[in-house]
TIFIMAR-442631 format. One record per residue (C-alpha): x, y negated, z negated. Coordinates in steps of 0.25 Angstrom, whole numbers, always signed. Layout:
// TIFIMAR-442631
X; Y; Z;
...
END
This chain:
// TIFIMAR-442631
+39; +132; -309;
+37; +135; -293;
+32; +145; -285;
+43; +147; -275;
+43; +157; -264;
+50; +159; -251;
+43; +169; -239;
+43; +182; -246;
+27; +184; -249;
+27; +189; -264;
+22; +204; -265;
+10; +198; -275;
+4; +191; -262;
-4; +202; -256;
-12; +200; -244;
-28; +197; -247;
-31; +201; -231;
-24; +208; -221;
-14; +201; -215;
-15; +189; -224;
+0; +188; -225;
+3; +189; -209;
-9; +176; -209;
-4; +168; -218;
+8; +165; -227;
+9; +168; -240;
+14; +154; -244;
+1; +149; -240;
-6; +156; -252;
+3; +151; -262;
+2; +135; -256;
-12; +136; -254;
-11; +123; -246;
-25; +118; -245;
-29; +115; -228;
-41; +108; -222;
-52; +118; -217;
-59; +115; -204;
-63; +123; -192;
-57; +121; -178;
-67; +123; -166;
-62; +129; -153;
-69; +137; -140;
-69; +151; -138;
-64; +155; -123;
-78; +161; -122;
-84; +146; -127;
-90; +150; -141;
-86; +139; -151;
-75; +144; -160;
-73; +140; -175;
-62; +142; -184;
-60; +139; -200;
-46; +135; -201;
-37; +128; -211;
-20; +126; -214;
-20; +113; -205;
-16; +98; -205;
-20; +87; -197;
-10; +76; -193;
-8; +65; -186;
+2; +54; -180;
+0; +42; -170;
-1; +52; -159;
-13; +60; -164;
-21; +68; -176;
-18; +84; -176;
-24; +95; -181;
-14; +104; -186;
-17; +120; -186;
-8; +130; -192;
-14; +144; -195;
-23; +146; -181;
-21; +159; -181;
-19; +164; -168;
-29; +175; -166;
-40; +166; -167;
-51; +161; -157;
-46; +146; -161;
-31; +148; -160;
-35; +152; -144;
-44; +143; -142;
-36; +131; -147;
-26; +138; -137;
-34; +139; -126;
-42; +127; -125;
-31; +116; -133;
-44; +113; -142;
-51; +112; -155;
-56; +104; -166;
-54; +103; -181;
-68; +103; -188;
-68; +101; -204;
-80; +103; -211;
-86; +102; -226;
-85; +114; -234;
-100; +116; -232;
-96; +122; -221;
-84; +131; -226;
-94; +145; -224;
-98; +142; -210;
-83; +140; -208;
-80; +154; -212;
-89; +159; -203;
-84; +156; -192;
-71; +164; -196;
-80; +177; -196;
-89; +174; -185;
-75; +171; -175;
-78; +181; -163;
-75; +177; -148;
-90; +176; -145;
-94; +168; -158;
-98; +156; -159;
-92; +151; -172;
-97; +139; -171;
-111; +146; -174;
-106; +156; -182;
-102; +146; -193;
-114; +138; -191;
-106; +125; -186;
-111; +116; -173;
-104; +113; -160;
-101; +99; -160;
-93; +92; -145;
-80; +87; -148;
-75; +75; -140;
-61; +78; -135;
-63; +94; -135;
-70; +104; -128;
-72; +113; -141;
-83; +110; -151;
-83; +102; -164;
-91; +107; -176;
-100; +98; -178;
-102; +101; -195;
-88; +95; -195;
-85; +83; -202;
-72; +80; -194;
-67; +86; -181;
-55; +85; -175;
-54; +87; -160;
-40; +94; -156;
-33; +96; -143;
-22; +107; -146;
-7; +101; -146;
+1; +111; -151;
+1; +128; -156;
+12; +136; -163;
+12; +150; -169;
+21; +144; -182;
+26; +158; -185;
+26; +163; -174;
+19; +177; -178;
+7; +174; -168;
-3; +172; -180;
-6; +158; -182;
-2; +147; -175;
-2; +131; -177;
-13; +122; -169;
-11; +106; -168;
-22; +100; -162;
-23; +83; -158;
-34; +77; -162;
-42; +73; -151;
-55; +68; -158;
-61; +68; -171;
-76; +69; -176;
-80; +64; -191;
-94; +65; -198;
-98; +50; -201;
-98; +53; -215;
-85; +59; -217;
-80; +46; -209;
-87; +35; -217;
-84; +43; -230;
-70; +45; -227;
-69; +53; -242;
-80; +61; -237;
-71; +70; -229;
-65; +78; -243;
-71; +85; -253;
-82; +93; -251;
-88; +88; -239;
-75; +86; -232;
-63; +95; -229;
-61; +107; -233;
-47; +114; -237;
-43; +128; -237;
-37; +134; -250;
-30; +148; -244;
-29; +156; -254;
-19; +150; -263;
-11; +162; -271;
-4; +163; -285;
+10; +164; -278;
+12; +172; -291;
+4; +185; -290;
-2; +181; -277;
-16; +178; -280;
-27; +173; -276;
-34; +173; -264;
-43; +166; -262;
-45; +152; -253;
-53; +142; -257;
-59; +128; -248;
-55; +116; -255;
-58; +101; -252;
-51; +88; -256;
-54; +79; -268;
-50; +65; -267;
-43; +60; -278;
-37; +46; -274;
-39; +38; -264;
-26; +29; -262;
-20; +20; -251;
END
């Protein structure tokens, strides 16, 4: 037996926030579809380092280049207008040991704030870009903005795809190439998965991977 649903959000599904619904999609709380978390640096107009926790991304890639793709930039934000403005950022992922400094960066986000300080992270100089790398990082990705487009065309988030234009990795994460899942490697976003039942459950969760085979 499935659960099957078409667009009509069950009345069981009651917001947990204000506006919640208007956000997001209900259907994203009954897949539950794990995403890589990282934070994508960019520069304020006024200069001040900006960092943003972000998620509900891929990253791609054909003979003609490695691309980061970015649903879900809302478009209020600091980092949707500055990746608009300057055409650049970067992808940092880091270890869940860092997971709280993240998050403070999403309290601490005010136009004269320097997140990067506010999370506690250091400025590191990318290569190929003028905004900065956080050093903590275990892999960046440099991007050069290729495309934007408001998906649902409501003016609330919109989709980023950034070309790679450099990379940085920590030596260890490259000699051990395993050493980039589990706990010191990526970390997932679990967004709240819902019983699509009754509607709840609300809580998110951070995940890593386990590898279970390796195979050829």
């Amino acid at each position: 037996m499935k659960f099957e649903a078409t667009e009509q959000k069950p009345a069981c599904f009651r917001e947990g926030w204000p506006g919640q619904y208007e956000v997001f999609h209900w259907f994203e709380f009954v897949c539950g579809i794990p995403h890589p978390l990282f934070m994508i640096s960019t520069c304020k107009e006024n200069g001040q380092p900006n960092a943003c926790l972000h998620s509900w991304s891929s990253f791609v890639s054909d003979g003609g280049g490695f691309y980061a793709v970015m649903p879900g930039l809302l478009c209020r934000t600091h980092t949707y207008q500055n990746i608009l403005r300057t055409k650049e950022f970067c992808v940092n992922f880091l270890c869940y040991d860092y997971f709280k400094q993240c998050q403070r960066t999403i309290v601490n986000n005010n136009y004269e704030t320097d997140e990067f300080a506010a999370g506690g992270f250091t400025p590191e100089p990318a290569k190929t870009v003028s905004v900065p790398r956080i050093k903590e990082s275990f892999l960046s990705l440099e991007c050069h903005l290729v495309m934007e487009k408001d998906l649902s065309q409501q003016g609330t988030s919109a989709l980023v795809i950034g070309m790679v234009q450099a990379i940085a990795l920590d030596a260890r994460h490259g000699t051990d190439v395993y050493a980039r899942y589990g706990r010191d490697g990526f970390m997932f976003n679990i967004h709240q998965p819902q019983n699509p039942s009754n509607g709840q459950g609300n809580l998110s969760g951070v995940g890593v991977i386990e590898v279970i085979k390796k195979y050829e």
